[in-house]
mmCIF file as gemmi writes it, N, C-alpha and C atoms, coordinates in Angstrom:
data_model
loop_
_atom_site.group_PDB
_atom_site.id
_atom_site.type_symbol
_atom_site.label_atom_id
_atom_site.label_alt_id
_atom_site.label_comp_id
_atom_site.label_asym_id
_atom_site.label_entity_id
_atom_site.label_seq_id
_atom_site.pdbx_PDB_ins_code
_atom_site.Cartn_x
_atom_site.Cartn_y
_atom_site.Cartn_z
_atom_site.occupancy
_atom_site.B_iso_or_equiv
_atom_site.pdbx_formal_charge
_atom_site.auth_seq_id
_atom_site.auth_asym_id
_atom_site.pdbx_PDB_model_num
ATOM 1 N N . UNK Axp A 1 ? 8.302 102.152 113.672 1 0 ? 1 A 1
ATOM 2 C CA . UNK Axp A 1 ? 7.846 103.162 114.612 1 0 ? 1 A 1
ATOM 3 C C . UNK Axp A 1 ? 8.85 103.265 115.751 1 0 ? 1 A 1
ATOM 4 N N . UNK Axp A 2 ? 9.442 104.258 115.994 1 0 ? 2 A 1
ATOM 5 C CA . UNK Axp A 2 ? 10.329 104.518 117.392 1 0 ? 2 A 1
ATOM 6 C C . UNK Axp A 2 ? 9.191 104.708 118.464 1 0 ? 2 A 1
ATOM 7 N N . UNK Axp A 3 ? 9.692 103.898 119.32 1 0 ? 3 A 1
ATOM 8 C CA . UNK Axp A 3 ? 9.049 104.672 120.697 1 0 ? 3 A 1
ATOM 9 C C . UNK Axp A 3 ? 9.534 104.859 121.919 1 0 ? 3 A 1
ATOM 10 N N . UNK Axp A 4 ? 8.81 105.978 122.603 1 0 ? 4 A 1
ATOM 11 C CA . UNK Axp A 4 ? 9.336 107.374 123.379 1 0 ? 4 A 1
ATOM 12 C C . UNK Axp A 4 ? 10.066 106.479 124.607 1 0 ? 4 A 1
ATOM 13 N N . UNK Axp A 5 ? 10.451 107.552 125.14 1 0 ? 5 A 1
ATOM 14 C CA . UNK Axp A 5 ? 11.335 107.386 125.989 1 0 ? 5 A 1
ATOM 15 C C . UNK Axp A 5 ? 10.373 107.334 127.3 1 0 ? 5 A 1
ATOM 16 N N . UNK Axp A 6 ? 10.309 105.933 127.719 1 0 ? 6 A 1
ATOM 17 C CA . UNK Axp A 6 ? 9.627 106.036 129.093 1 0 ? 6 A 1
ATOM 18 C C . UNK Axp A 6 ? 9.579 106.721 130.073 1 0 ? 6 A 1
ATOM 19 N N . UNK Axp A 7 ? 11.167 107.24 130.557 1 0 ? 7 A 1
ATOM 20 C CA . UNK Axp A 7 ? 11.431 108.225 131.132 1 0 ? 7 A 1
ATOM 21 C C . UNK Axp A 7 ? 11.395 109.796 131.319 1 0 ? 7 A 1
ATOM 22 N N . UNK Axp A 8 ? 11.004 110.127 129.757 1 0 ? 8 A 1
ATOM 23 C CA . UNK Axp A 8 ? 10.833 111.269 129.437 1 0 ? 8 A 1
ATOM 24 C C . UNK Axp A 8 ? 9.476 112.028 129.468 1 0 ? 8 A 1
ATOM 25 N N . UNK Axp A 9 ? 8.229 111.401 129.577 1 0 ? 9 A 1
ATOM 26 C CA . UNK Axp A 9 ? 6.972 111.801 129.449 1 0 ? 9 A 1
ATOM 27 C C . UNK Axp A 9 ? 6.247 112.31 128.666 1 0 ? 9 A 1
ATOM 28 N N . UNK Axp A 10 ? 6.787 112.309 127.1 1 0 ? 10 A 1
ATOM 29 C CA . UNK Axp A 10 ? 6.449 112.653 126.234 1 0 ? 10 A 1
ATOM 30 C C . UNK Axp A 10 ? 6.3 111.707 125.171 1 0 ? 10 A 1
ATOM 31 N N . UNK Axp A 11 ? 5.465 111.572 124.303 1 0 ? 11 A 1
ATOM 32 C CA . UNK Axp A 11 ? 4.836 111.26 123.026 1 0 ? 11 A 1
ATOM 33 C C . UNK Axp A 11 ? 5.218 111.308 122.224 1 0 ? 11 A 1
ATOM 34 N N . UNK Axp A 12 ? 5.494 109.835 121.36 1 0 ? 12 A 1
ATOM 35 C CA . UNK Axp A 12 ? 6.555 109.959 120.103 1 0 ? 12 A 1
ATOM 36 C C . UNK Axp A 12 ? 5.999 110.84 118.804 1 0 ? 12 A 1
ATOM 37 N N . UNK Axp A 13 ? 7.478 111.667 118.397 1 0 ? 13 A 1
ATOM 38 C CA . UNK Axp A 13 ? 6.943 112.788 117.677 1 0 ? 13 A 1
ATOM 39 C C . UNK Axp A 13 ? 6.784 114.1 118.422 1 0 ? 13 A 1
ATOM 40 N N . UNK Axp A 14 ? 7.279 114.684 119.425 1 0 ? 14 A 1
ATOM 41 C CA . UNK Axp A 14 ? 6.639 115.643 119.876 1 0 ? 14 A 1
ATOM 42 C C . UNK Axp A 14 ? 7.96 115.571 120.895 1 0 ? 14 A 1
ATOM 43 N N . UNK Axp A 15 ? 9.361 116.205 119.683 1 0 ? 15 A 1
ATOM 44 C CA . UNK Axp A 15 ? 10.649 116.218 120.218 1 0 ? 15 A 1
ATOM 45 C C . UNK Axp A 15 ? 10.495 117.579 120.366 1 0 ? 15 A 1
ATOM 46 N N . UNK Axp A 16 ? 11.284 118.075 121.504 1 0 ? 16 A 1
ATOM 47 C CA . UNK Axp A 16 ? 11.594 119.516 121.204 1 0 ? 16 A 1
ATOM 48 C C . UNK Axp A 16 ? 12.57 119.707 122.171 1 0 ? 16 A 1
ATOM 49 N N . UNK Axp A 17 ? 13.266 120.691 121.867 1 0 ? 17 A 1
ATOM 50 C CA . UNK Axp A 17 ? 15.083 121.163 122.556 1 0 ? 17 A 1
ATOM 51 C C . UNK Axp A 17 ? 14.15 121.529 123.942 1 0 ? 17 A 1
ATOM 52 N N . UNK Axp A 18 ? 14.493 120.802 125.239 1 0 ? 18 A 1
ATOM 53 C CA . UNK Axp A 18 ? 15.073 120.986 126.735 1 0 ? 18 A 1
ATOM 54 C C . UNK Axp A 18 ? 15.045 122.501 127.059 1 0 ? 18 A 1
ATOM 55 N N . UNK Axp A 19 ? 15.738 123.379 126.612 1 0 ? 19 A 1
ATOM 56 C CA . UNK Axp A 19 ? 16.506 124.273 126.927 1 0 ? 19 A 1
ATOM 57 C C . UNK Axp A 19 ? 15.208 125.257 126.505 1 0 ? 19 A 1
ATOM 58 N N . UNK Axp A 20 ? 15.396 125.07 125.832 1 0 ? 20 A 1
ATOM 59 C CA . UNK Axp A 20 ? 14.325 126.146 125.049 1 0 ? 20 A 1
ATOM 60 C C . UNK Axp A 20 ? 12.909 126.437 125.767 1 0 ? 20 A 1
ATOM 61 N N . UNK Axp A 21 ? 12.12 125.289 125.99 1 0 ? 21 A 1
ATOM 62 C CA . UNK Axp A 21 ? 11.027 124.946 125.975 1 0 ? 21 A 1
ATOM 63 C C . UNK Axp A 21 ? 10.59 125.262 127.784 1 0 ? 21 A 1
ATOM 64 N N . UNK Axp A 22 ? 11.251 123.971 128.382 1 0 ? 22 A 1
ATOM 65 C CA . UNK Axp A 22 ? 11.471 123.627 129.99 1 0 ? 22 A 1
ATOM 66 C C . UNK Axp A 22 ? 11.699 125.025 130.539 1 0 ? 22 A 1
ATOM 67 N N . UNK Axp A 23 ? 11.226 125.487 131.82 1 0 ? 23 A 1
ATOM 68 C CA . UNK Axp A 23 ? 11.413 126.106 132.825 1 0 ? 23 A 1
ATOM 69 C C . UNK Axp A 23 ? 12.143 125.749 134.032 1 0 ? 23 A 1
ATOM 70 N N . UNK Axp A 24 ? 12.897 125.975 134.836 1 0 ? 24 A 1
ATOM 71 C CA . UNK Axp A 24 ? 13.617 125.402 135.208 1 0 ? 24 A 1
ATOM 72 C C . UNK Axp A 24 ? 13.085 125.069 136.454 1 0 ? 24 A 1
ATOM 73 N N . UNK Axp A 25 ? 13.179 124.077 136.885 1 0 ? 25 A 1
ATOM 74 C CA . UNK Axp A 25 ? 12.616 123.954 138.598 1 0 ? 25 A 1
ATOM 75 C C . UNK Axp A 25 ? 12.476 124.831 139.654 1 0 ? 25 A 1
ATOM 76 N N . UNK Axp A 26 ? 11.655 125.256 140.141 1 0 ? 26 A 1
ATOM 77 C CA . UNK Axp A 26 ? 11.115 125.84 141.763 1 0 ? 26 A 1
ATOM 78 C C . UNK Axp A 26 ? 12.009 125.751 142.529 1 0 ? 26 A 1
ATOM 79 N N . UNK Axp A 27 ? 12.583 126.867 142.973 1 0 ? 27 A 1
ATOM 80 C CA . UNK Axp A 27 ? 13.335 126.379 144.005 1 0 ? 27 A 1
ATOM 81 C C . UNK Axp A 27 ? 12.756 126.205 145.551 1 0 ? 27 A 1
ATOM 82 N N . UNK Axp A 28 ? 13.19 125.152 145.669 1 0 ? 28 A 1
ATOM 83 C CA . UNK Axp A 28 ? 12.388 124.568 147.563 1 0 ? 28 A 1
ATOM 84 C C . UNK Axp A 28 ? 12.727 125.562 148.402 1 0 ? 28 A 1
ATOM 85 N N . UNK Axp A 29 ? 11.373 125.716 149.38 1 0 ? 29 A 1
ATOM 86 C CA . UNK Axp A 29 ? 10.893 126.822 149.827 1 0 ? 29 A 1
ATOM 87 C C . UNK Axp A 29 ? 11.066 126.205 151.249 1 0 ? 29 A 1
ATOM 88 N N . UNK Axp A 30 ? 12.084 127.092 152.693 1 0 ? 30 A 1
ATOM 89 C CA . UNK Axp A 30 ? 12.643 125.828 153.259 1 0 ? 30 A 1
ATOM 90 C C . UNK Axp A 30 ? 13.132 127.151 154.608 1 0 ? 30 A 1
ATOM 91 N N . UNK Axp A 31 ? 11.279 127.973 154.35 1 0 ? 31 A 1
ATOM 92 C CA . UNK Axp A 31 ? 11.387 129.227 155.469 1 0 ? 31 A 1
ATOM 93 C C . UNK Axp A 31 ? 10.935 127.938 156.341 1 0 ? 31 A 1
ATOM 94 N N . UNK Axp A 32 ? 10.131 127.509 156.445 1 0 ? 32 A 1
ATOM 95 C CA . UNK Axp A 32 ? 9.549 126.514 157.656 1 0 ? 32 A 1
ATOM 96 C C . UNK Axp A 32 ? 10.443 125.892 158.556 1 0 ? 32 A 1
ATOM 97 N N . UNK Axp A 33 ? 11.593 125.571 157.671 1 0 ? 33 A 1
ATOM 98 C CA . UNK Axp A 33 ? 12.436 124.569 158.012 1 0 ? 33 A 1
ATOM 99 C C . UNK Axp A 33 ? 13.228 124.623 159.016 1 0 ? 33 A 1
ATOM 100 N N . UNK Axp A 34 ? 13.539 123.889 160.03 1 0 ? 34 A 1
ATOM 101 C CA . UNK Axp A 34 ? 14.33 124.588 161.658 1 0 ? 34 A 1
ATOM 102 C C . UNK Axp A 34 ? 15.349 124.555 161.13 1 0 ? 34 A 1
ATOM 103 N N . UNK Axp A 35 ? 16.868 125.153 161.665 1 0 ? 35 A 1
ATOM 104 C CA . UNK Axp A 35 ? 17.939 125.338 161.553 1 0 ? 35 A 1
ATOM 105 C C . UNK Axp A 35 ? 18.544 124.04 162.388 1 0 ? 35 A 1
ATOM 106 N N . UNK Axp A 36 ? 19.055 123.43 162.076 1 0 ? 36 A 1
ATOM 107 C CA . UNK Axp A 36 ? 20.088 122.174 162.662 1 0 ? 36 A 1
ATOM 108 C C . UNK Axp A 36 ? 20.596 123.096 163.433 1 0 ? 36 A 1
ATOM 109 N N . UNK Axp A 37 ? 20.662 122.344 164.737 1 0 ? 37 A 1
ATOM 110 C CA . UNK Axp A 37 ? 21.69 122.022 166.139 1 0 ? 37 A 1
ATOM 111 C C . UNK Axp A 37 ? 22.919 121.832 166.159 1 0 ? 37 A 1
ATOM 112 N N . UNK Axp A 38 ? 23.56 122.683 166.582 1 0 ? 38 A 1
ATOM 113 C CA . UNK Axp A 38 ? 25.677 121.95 166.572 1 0 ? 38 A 1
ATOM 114 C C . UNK Axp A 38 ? 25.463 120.728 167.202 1 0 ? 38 A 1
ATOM 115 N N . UNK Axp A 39 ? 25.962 119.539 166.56 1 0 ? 39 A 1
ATOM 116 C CA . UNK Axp A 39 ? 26.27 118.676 167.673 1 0 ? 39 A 1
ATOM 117 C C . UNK Axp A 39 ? 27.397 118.434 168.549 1 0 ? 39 A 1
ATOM 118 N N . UNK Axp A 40 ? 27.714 117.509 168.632 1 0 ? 40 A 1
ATOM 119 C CA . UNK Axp A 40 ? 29.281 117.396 169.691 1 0 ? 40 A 1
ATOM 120 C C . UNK Axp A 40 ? 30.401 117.425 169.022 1 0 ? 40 A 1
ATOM 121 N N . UNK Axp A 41 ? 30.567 117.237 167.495 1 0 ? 41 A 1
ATOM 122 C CA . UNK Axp A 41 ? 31.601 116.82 166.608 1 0 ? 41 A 1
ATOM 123 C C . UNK Axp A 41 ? 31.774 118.61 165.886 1 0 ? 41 A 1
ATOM 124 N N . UNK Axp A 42 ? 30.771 119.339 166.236 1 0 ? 42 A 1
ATOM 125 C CA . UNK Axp A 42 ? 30.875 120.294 165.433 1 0 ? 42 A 1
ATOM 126 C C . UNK Axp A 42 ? 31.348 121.648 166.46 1 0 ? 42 A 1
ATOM 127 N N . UNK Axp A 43 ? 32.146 122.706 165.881 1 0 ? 43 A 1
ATOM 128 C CA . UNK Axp A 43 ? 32.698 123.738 166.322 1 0 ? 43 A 1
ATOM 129 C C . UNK Axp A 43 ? 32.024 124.908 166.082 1 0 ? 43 A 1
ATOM 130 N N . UNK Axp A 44 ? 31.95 126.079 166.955 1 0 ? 44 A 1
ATOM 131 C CA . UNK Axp A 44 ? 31.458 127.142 166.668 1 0 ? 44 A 1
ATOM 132 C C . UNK Axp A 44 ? 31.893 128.056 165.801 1 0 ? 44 A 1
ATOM 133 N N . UNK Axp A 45 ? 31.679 128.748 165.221 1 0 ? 45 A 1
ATOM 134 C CA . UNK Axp A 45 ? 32.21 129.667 163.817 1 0 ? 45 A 1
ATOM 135 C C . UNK Axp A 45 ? 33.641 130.542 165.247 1 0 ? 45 A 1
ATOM 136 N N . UNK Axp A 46 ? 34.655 131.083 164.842 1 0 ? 46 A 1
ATOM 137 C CA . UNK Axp A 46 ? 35.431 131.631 165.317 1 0 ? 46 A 1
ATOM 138 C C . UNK Axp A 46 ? 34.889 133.364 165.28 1 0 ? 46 A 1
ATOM 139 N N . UNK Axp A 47 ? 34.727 133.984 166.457 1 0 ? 47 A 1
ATOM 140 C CA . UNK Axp A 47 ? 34.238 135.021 166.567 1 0 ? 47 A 1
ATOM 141 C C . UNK Axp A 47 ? 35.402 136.682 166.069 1 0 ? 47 A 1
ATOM 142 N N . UNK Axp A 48 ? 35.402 136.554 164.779 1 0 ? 48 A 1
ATOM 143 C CA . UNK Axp A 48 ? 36.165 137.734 164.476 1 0 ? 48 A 1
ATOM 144 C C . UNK Axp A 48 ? 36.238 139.481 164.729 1 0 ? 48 A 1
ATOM 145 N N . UNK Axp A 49 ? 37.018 139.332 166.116 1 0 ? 49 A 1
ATOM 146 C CA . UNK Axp A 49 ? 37.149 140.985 166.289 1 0 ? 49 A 1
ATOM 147 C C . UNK Axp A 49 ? 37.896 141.578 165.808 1 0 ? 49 A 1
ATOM 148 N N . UNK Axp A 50 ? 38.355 143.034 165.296 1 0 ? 50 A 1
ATOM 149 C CA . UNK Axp A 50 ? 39.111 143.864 165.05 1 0 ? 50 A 1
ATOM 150 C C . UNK Axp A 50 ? 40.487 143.963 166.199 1 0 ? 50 A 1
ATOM 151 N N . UNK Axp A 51 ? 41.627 143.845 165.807 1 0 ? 51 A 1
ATOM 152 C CA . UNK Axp A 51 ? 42.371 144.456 166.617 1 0 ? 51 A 1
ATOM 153 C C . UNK Axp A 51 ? 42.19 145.505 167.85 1 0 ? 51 A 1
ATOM 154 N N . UNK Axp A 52 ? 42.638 145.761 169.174 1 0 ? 52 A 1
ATOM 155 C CA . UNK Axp A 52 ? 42.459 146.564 169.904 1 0 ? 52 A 1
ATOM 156 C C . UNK Axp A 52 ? 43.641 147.419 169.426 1 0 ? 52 A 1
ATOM 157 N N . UNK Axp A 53 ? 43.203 148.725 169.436 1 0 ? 53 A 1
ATOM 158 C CA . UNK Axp A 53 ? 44.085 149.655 169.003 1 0 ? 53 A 1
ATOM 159 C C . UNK Axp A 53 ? 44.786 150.985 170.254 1 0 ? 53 A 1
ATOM 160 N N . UNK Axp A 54 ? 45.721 150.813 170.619 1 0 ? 54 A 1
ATOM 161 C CA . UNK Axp A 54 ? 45.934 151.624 172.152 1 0 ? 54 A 1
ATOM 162 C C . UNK Axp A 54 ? 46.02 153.088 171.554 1 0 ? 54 A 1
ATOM 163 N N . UNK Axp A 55 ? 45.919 154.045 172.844 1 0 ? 55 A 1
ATOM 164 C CA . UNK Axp A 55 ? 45.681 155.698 171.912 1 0 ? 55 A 1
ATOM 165 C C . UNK Axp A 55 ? 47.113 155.556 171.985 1 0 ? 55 A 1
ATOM 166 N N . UNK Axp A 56 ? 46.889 156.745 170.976 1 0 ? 56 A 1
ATOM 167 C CA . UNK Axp A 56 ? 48.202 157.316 170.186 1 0 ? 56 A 1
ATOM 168 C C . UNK Axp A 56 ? 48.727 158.335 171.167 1 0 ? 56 A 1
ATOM 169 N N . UNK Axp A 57 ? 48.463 158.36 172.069 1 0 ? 57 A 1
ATOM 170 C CA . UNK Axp A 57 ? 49.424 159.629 173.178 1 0 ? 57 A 1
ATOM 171 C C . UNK Axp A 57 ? 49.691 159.351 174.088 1 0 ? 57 A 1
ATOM 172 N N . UNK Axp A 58 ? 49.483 157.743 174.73 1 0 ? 58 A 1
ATOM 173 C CA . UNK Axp A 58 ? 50.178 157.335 175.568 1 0 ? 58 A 1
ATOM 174 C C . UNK Axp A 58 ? 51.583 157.755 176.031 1 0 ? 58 A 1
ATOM 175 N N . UNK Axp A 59 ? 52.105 157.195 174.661 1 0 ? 59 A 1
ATOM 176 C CA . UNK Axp A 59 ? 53.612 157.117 174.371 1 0 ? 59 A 1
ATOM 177 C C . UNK Axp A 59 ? 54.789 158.724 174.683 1 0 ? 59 A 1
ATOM 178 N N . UNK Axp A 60 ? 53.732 159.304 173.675 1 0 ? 60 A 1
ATOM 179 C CA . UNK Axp A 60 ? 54.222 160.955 173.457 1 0 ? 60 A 1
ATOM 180 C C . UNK Axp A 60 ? 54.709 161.559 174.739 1 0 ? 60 A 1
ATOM 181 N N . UNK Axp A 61 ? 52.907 161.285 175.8 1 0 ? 61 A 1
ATOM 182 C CA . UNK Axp A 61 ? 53.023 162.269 176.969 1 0 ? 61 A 1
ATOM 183 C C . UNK Axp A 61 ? 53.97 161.27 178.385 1 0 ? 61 A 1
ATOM 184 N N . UNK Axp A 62 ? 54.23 160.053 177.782 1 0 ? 62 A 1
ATOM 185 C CA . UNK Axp A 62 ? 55.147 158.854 179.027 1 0 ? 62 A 1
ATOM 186 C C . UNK Axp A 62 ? 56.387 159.777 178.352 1 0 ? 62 A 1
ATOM 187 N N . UNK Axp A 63 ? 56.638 159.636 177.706 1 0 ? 63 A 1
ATOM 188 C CA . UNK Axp A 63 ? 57.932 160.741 177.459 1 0 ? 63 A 1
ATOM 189 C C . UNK Axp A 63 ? 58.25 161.673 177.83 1 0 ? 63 A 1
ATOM 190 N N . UNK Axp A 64 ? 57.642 162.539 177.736 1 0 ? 64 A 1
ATOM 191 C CA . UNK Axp A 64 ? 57.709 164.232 178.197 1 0 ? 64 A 1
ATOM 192 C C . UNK Axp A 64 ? 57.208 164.277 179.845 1 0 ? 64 A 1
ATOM 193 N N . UNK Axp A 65 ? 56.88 163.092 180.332 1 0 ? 65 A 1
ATOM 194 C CA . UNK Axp A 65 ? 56.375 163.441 181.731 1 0 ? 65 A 1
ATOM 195 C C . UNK Axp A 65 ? 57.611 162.498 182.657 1 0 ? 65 A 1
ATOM 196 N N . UNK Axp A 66 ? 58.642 161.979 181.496 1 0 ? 66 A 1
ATOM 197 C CA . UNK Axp A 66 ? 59.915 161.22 181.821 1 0 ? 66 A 1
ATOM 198 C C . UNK Axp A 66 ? 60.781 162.39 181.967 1 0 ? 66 A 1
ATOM 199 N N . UNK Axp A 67 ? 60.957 162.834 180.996 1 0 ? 67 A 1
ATOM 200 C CA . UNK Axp A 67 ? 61.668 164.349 180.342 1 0 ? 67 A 1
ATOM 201 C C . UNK Axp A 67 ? 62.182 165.289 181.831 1 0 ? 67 A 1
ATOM 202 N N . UNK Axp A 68 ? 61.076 165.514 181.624 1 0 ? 68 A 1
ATOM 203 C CA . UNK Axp A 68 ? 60.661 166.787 182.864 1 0 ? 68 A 1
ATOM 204 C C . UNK Axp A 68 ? 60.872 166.42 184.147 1 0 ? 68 A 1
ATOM 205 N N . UNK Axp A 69 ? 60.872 164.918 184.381 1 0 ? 69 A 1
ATOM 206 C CA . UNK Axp A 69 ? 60.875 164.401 186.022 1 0 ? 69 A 1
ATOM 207 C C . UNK Axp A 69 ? 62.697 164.55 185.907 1 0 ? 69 A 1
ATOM 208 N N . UNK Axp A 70 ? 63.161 163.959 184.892 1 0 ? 70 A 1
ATOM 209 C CA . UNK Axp A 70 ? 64.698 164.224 184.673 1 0 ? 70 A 1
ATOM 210 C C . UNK Axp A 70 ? 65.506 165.51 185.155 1 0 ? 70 A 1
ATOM 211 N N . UNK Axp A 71 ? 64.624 166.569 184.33 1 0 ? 71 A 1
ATOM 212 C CA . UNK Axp A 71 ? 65.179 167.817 184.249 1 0 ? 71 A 1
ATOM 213 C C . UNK Axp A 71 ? 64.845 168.297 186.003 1 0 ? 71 A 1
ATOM 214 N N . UNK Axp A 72 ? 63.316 167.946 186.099 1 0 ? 72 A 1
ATOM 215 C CA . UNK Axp A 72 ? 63.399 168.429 187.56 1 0 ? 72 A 1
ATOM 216 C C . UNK Axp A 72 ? 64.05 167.885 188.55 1 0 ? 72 A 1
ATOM 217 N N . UNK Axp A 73 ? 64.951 166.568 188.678 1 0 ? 73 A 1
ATOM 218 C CA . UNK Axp A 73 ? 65.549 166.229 189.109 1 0 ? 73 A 1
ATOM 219 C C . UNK Axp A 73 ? 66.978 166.629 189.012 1 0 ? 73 A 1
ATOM 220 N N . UNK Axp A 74 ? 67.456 166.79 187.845 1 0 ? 74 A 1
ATOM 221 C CA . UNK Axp A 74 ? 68.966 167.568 187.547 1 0 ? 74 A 1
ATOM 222 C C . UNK Axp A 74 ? 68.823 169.087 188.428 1 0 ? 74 A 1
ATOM 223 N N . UNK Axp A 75 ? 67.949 169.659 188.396 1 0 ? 75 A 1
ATOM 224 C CA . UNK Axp A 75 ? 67.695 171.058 188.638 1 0 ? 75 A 1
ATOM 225 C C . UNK Axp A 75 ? 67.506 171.132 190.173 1 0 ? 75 A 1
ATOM 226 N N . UNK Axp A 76 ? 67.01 169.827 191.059 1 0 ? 76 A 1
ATOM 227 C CA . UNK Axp A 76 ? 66.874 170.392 192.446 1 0 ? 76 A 1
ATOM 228 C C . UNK Axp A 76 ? 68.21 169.231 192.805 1 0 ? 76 A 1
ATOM 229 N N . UNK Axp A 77 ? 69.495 168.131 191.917 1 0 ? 77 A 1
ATOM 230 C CA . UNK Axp A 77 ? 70.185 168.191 192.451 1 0 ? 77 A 1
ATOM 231 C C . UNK Axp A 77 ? 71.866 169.21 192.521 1 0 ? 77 A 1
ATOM 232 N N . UNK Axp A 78 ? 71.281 170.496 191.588 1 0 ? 78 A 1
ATOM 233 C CA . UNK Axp A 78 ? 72.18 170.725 191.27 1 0 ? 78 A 1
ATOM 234 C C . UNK Axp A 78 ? 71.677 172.497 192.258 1 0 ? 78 A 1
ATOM 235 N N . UNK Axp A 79 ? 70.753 172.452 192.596 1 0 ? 79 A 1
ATOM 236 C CA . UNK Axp A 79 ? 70.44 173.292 193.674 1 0 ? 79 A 1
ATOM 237 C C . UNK Axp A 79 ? 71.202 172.631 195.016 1 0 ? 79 A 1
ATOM 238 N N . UNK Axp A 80 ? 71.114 171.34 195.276 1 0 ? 80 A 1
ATOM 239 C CA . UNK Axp A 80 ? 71.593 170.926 196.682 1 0 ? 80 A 1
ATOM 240 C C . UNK Axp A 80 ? 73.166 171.127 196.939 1 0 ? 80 A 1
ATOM 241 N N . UNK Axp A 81 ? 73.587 170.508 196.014 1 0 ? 81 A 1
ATOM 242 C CA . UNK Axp A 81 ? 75.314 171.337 195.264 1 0 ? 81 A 1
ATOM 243 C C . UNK Axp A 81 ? 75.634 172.319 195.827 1 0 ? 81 A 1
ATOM 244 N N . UNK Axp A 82 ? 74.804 173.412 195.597 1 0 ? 82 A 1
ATOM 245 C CA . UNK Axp A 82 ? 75.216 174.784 195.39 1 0 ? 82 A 1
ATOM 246 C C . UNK Axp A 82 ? 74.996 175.079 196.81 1 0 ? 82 A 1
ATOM 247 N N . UNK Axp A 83 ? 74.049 174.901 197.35 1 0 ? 83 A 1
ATOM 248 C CA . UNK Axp A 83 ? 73.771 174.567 198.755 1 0 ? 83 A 1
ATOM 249 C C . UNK Axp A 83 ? 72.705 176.004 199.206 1 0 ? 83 A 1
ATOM 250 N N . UNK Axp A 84 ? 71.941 175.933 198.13 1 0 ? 84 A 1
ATOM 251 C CA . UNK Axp A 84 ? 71.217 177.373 197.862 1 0 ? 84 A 1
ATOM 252 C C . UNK Axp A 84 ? 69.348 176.565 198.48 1 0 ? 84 A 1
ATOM 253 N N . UNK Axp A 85 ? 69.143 175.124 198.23 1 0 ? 85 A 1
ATOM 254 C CA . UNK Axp A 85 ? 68.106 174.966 198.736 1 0 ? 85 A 1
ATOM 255 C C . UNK Axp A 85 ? 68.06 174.707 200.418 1 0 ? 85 A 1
């Protein structure tokens, strides 16, 4: 006579495939459960922002408001020259 496997809970004679048969365990239900505390050894997650992105016309209108201070400058020193202002 073989006999069963103590560990197994079943009755010699009354083999059957694991897989087949078994349902698989419950998974633990663990809404109740508090969320652990950082302690002192532990770091906060790193807070990921997006790049700051500067506007796109800064650049354009620092130019053209360079431009023009130029030109208006060539233009009232070339009035003083002439001796017309």
């Amino acid at each position: 006579m073989v006999d069963a496997d103590p560990t197994s809970g079943r009755a010699p004679g009354n083999e059957r495939d694991d897989a087949e048969t078994d349902s698989p365990p419950p998974l633990a239900d663990l809404t109740d459960r508090p969320s652990p505390a950082p302690g002192p050894l532990t770091k906060p997650a790193p807070v990921v922002r997006p790049p700051r992105q500067r506007a796109r016309w800064i650049v354009p209108v620092t130019v053209v408001l360079v431009l023009a201070a130029v030109a208006a400058g060539i233009i009232v020193w070339q009035a003083a020259q002439s001796g017309i202002a």
